[in-house]
C-alpha positions as CSV (number, residue, x, y, z in Angstrom):
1,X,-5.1,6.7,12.1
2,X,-5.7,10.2,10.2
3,X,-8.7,9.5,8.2
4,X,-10.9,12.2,9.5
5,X,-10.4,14.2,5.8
6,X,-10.7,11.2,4.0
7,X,-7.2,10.3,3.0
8,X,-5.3,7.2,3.5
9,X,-1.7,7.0,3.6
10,X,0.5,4.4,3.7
11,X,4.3,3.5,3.9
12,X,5.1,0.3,1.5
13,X,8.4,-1.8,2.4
14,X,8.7,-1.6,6.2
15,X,11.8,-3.2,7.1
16,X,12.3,-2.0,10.7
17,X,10.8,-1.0,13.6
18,X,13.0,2.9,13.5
19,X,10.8,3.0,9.9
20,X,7.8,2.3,11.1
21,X,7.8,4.7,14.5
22,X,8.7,7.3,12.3
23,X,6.1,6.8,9.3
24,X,3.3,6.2,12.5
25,X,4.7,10.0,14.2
26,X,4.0,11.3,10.4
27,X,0.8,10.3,10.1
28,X,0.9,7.2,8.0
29,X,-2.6,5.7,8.5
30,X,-1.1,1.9,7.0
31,X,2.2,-0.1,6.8
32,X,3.3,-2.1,4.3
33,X,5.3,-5.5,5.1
34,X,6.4,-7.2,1.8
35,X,6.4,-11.1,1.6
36,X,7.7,-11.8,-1.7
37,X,10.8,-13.4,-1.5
38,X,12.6,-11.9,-4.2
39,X,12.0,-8.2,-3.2
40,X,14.9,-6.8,-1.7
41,X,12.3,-5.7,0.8
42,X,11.3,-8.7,1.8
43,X,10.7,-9.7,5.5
44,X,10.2,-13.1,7.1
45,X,6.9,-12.9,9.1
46,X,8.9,-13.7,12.1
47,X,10.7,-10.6,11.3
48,X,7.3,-8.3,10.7
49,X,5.6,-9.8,13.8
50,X,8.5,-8.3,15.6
51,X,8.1,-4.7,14.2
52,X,4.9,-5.1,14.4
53,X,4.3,-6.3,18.0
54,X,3.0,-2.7,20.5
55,X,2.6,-0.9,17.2
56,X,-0.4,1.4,17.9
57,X,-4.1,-0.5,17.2
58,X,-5.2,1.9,14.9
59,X,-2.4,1.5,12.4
60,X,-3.3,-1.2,10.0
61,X,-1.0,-3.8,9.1
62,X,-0.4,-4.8,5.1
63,X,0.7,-7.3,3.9
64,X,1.7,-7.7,0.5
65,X,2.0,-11.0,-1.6
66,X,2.6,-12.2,-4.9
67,X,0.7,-15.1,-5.8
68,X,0.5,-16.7,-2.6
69,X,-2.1,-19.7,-1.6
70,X,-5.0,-18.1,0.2
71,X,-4.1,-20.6,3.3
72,X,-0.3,-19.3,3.3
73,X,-1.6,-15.7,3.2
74,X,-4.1,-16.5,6.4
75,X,-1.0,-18.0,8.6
76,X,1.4,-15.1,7.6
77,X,-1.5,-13.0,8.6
78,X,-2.4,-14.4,12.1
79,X,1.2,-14.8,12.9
80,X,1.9,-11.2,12.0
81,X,-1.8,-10.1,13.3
82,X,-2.3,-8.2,9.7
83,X,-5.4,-6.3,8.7
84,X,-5.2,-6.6,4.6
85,X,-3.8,-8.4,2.2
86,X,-2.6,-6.9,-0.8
87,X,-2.0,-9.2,-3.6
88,X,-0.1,-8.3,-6.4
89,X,0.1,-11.3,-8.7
90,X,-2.0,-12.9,-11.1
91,X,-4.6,-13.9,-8.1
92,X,-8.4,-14.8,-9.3
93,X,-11.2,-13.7,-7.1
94,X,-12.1,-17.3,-5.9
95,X,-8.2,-17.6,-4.5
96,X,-8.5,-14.5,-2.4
97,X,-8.1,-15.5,1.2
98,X,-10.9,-15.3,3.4
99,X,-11.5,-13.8,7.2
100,X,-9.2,-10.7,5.8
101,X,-9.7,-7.6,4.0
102,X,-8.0,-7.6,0.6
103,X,-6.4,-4.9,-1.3
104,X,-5.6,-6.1,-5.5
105,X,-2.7,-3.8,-6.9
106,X,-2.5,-3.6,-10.6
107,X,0.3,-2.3,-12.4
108,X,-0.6,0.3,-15.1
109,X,1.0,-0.3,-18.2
110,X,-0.5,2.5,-20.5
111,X,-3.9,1.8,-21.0
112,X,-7.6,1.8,-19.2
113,X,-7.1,-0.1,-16.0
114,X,-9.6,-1.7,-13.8
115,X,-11.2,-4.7,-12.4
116,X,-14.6,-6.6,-12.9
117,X,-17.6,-5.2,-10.8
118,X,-18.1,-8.3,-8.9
119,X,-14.3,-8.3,-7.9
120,X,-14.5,-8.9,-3.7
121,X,-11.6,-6.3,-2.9
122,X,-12.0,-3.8,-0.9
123,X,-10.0,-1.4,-2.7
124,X,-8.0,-1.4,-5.9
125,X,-4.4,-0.2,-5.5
126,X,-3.0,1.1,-8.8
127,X,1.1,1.2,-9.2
128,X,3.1,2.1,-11.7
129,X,4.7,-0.2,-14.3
130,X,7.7,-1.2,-12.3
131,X,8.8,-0.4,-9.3
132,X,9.2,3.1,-8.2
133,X,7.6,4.6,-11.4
134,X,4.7,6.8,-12.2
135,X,2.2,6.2,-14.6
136,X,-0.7,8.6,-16.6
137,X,-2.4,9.7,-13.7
138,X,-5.2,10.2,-16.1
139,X,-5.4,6.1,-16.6
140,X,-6.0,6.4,-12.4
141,X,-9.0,8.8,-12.8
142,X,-10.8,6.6,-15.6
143,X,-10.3,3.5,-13.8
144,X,-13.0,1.0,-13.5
145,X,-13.5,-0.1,-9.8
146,X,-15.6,-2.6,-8.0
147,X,-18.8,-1.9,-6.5
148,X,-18.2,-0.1,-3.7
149,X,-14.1,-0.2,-3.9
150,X,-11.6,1.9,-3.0
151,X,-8.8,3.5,-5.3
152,X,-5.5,3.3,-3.5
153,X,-2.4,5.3,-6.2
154,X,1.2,4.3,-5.8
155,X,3.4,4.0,-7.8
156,X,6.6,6.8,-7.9
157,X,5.2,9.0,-5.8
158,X,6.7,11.5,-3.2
159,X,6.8,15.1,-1.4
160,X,7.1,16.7,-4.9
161,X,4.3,14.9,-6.8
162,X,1.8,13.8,-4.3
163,X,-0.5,16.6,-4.5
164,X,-0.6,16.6,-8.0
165,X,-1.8,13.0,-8.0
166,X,-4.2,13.6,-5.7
167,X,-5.6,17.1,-7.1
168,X,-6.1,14.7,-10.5
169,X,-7.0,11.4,-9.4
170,X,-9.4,11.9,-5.9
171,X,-8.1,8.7,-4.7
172,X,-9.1,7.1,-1.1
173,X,-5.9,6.4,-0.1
174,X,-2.0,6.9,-1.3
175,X,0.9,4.5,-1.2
176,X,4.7,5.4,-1.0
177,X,8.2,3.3,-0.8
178,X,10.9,3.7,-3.2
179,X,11.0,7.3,-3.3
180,X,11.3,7.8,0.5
181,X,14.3,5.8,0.8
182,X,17.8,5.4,1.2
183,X,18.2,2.4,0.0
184,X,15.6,-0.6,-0.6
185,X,14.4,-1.3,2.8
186,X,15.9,2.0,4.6
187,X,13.6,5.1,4.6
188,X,15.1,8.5,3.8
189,X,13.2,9.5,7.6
190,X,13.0,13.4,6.2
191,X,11.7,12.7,2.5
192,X,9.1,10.5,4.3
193,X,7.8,13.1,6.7
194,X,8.0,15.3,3.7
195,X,5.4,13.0,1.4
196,X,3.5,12.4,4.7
197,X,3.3,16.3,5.8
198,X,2.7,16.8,1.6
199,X,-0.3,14.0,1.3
200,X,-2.0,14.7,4.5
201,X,-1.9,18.8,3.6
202,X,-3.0,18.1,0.1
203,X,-6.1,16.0,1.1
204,X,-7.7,18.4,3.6
């Protein structure tokens, strides 16, 4: 896991273990295996435990939920041995699961973005207003985190934009999907390396 300089990156919308190998070879420090049922990247947690299972141990394992009961999180995450859960629905802090690290996404809309001080998660993951879109970077960089929290920026990003984001924003970690991909589900395996080889380069 490559955070030596500081820099997290993660792949979102793992859909296959030929994905995941080849985000892991490019340095991806995270994976991202999406839960919601209506995303056309959906996986079963049978289907993520079997990506999943002999992945390195230093890779962490995300999984990402919308509005989930903190028990159905906990037995999605032992079954698929996850490290975080990312929520991105409406979730209050008492309903976030416990015995797992917890990653809130917000989606930036246009205006100051942020959560409570007292907010439990670990890091705040800020995407764009729908999926696959960029938002004001300078909302990112004005964004009102927890104590101690991390600042995780998705949201539209690839090879072309990446160091941009990160040049502007200084965030802990960065978060890709739609843009590497063929289709929903299927990484583009060069554009991936690409925002990899870009992200990595850009936080050093």
């Amino acid at each position: 896991m490559r955070l030596g300089n500081g820099m997290m990156v993660k792949i979102c919308g793992i859909t296959n273990r030929e994905d995941a190998l080849a985000a892991i070879d490019g340095g991806a420090a995270a994976l991202g295996f999406n839960f919601y049922p209506p995303s056309p990247r959906y996986v079963s947690p049978d289907q993520a435990a079997a990506i999943a299972d002999g992945l390195p141990a230093g890779v962490w394992k995300v999984g990402v939920f919308v509005d989930e009961s903190p028990e159905a999180v906990l037995r999605t995450a032992t079954q698929v041995s996850l490290d975080i859960a990312q929520l991105h629905g409406s979730e209050p802090p008492e309903q976030y699961p416990h015995g797992i690290r917890v990653w809130k996404a917000i989606r930036v809309v246009g205006q100051a973005v942020g959560l409570p001080t007292d907010n439990p998660a670990e890091a705040v993951l800020l995407d764009g207003p729908a999926s696959g879109q960029p938002f004001d970077w300078a909302y990112g960089a004005r964004a009102i985190l927890p104590a101690n929290a991390r600042l995780i920026l998705a949201g539209g990003l690839d090879a072309g934009n990446v160091r941009a984001a990160i040049e502007q924003v200084h965030p802990w970690g960065v978060d890709a999907c739609s843009q590497i991909e063929i289709s929903a589900g299927r990484k583009n395996r060069s554009k991936m390396a690409a925002f990899l080889k870009a992200a990595l380069e850009a936080s050093r």
